[in-house]
N, C-alpha and C positions, 0 to 999 in steps of 0.2 A: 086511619093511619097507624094509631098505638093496636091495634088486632095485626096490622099487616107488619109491624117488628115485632111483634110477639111472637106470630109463623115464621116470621125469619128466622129469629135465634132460638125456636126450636127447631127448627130443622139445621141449622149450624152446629147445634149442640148433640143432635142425632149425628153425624156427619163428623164429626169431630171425636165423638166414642166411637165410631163405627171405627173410624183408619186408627183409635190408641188400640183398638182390640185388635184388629188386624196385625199394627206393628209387631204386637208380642205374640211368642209362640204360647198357647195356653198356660197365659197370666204371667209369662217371662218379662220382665222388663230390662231392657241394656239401655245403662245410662250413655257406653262408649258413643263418638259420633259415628264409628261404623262397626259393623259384626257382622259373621258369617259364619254360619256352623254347615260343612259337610260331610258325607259321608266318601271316605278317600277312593275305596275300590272303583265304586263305580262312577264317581263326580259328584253325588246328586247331592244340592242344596237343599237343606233343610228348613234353616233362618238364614233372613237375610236382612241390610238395613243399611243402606247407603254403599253399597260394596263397591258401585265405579267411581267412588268420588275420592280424589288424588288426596293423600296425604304425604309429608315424609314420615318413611317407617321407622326411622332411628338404628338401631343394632339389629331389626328385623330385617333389615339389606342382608346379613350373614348365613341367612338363607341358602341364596343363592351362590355366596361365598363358598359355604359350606357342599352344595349341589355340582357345583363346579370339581371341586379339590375330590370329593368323589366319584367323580363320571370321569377322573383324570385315572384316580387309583384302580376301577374296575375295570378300565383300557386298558393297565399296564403302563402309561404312560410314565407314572410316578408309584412311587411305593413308601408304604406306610412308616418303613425303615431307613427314608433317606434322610440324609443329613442337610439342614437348613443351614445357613451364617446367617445371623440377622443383621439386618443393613443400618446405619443410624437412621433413612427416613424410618422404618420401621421401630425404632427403636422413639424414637420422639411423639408416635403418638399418643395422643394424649385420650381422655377420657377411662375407658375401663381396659384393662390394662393384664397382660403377666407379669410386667418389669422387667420383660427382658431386658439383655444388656447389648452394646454394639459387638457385633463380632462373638457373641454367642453361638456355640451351636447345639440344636436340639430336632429330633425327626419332625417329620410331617406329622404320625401320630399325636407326637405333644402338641403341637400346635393345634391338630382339628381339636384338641381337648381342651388348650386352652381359649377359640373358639366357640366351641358348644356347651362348656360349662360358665367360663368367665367372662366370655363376650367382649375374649382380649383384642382390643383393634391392634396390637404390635403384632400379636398372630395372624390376624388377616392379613393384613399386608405383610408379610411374611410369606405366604402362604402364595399369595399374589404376587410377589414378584419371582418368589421358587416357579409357577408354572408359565409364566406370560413373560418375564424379564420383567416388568418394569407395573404398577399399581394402575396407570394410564392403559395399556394393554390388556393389561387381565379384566378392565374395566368394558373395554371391547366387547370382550368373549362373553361379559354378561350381559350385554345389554344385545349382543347376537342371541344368545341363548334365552333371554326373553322373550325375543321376538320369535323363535319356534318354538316355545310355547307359550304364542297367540296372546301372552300380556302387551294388549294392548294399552294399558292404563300407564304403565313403565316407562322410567327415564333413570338409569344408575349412572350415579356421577364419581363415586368410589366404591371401594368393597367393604366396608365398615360401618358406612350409616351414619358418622359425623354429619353436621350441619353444612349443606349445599346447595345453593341456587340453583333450580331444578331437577333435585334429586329426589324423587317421588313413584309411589304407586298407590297400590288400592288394595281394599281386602278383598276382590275376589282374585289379585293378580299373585297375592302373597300367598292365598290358596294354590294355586296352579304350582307355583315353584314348589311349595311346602308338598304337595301330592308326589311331586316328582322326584322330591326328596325321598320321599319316605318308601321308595322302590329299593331303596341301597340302604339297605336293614342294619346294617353293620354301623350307621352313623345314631340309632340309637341307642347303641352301647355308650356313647357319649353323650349326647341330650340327654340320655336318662338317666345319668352319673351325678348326686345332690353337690360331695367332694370328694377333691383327688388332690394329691401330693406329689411332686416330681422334684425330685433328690439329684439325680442322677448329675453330674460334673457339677454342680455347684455349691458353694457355701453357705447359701440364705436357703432353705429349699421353697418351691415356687407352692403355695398354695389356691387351691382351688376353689371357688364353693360357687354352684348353681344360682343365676341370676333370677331361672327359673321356680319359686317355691313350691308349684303345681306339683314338682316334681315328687316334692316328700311329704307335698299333705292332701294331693288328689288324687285319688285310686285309679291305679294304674296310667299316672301319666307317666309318660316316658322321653317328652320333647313337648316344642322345636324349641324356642327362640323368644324370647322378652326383646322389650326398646324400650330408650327414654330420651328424650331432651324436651330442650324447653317446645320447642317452635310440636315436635310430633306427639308430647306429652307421652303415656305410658300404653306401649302397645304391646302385645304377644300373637304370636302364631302355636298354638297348643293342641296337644294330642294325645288321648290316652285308648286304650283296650281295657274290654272287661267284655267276659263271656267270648270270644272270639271280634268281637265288635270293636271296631274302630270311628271313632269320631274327631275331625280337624275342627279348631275352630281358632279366628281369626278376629280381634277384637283392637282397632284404633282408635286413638285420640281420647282415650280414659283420662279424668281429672287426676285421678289417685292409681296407684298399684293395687288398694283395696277392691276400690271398683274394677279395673282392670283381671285380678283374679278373680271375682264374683262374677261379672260377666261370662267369663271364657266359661269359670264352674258350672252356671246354670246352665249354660248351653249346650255343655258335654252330659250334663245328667239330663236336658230334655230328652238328649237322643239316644242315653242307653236305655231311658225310659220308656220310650217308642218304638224302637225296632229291637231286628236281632236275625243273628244268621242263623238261616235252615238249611242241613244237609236237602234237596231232593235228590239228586242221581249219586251215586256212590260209585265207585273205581269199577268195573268188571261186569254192572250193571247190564242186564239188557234193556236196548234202549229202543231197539225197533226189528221184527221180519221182516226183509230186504226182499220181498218175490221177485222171480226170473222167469213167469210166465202169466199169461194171464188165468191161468187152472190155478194158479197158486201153490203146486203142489212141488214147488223148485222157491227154495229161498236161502238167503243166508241170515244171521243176525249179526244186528250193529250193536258193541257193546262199546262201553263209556269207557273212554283211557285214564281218566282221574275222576275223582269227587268233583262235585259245583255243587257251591256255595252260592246264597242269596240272598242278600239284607230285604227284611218284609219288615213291615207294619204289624206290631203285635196283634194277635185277638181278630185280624182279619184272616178271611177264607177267600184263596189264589189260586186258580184252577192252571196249573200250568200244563204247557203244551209243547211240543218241540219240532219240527220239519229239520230232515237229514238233508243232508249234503252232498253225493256221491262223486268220489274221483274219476271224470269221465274219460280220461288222458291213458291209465292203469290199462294193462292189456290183460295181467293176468293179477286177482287178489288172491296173497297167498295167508293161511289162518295166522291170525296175530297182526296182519299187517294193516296201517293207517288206511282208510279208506274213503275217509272224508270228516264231515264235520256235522253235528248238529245246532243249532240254533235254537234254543230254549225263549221261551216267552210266557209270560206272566201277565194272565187277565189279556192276552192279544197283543201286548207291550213285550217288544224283545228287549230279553236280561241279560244275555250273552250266547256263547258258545261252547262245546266239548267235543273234543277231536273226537272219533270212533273207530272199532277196528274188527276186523269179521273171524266169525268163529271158526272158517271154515275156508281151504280154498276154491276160490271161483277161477274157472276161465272166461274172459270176455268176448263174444261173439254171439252171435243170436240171443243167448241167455240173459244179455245186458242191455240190449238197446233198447229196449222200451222205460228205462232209468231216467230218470231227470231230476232238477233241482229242486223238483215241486213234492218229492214223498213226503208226507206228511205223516204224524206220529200214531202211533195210535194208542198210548195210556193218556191216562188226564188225571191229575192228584189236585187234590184240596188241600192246598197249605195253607 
């Protein structure tokens, strides 16, 4: 009996280092209850550690606040120069704050600012009832706009992140919005602002300063988003560049802001540690002869219409490969003009695409019908 609990709890004890090793990324340890490091371009998680398990996110709701008030300005719908009145509900929130006043007015700009730096709930709801009418409606729009992008883990109950019975997500959902964020570049001119001053019609003038510290003591962070209360404890949604490389990382239910900034830090350095972008095809690039007969002696070339980029794994060798795409619809290609697309792949794994365009004009007719979706590339490089 004492041999057969000996094998037990070595084999528990095996079993139990095996998943602490697992849990960290080479010797990472995150104290937070959840963490997610990815890389934004292309989605891919890196670490990961509880990411579907609901929490409230606290002032990381302001996200999507913020995601929102810009997919309004890049429509046209609203503009950066319009003029807000603030409302007393807006005015009465409470927690972290501008101090506005009732009956104030100040643009949209100030407000995403006072949003992305001070994590003013009078500016969200502000902000919120400027494009929806009313903080109950705009609250709609977010929890629509979660739902098309696929946060399934999401329930918004405001736009600010105060304390609400069932007001919840997760960290891979705060990724998803935080990625979609980060398409409307313009919004880290403000995430990545430490402080800012706004003078302009007032007597007190409104001062700023970054809720985010990442911002001024981790290289090259430039955003998103911090949170705190009691019940979500201290979360962030963070991101910075170094070398062209971008790294998100998402870290909930930290005891401390200490821990909460350690967390996110080790995370963001595992993955500038790890990867890095490699130019392979370059703008103007030839990227395949297109033959038009089977003599081979009738062809055209597909050249690359932009650079591609491609987050690798340092120190490793990627034989990449690429199969073109030709516009079968086209009656006539004339030189310069689009003519399809390629399909890049790495190790047999597709990494994306690059439109292409022909050096030369073709007429389509006997010369083209033997074309299909199937050309395949014909260089192979070791990245």
């Amino acid at each position: 009996m004492k041999k057969r609990l000996v094998i037990f709890f070595l084999v528990l004890a095996f079993f139990t280092s095996f998943i602490r090793i697992f849990s960290y990324a080479d010797g990472i340890e995150v104290e937070a209850k959840s963490a997610l490091l990815m890389e934004p371009v292309t989605g891919e998680i890196i670490y990961e550690k509880n990411i579907h398990q609901k929490f409230a996110p606290a002032s990381v709701t302001k996200i999507m606040t913020m995601l929102i008030t810009m997919e309004y300005i890049d429509s046209g719908r609203i503009h950066l120069n319009d003029k807000v009145t603030i409302s007393e509900n807006a005015k009465k929130m409470g927690g972290s704050t501008m101090l506005l006043d009732t009956g104030e007015i100040r643009t949209v700009e100030e407000l995403i600012k006072g949003v992305a730096i001070a994590s003013g709930n009078d500016a969200a709801v502000a902000l919120s009832e400027y494009i929806a009418g009313s903080e109950d409606a705009f609250v709609d729009i977010m929890n629509i706009r979660a739902k098309d992008l696929d946060m399934k883990d999401t329930s918004f109950k405001n736009s600010t992140g105060l304390p609400e019975s069932g007001h919840l997500t997760s960290a891979y959902d705060i990724a998803l919005m935080s990625r979609e964020l980060l398409k409307h570049q313009t919004i880290l001119k403000y995430t990545g602002t430490y402080m800012e001053t706004i003078t302009e019609g007032r007597k007190t003038p409104i001062g700023l300063v970054n809720h985010n510290k990442l911002v001024r003591f981790f290289k090259g962070c430039d955003g998103l988003k911090t949170g705190y209360t009691e019940e979500a404890k201290y979360c962030i949604s963070a991101t910075a560049v170094r070398d062209s490389v971008r790294m998100l990382t998402v870290i909930m239910g930290a005891p401390s802001y200490k821990v909460r900034n350690r967390d996110a830090s080790s995370l963001m350095n595992y993955g500038f540690s790890k990867y890095e972008y490699k130019t392979i095809i370059t703008k103007d690039q030839d990227i395949e002869k297109i033959y038009l007969n089977k003599k081979k002696d009738k062809y055209f070339t597909g050249k690359a219409c932009s650079d591609f980029k491609v987050l690798l794994l340092k120190g490793t060798n990627n034989q990449i490969t690429t199969k073109c795409v030709i516009d079968q619809d086209k009656k006539i290609f004339k030189k310069g003009d689009k003519i399809g697309y390629c399909e890049v792949y790495a190790n047999g794994k597709i990494i994306g695409r690059i439109d292409i365009w022909t050096d030369q004009q073709v007429r389509r007719g006997g010369l083209l019908k033997n074309l299909n979706d199937g050309l395949q590339k014909l260089f192979f490089l070791g990245v």
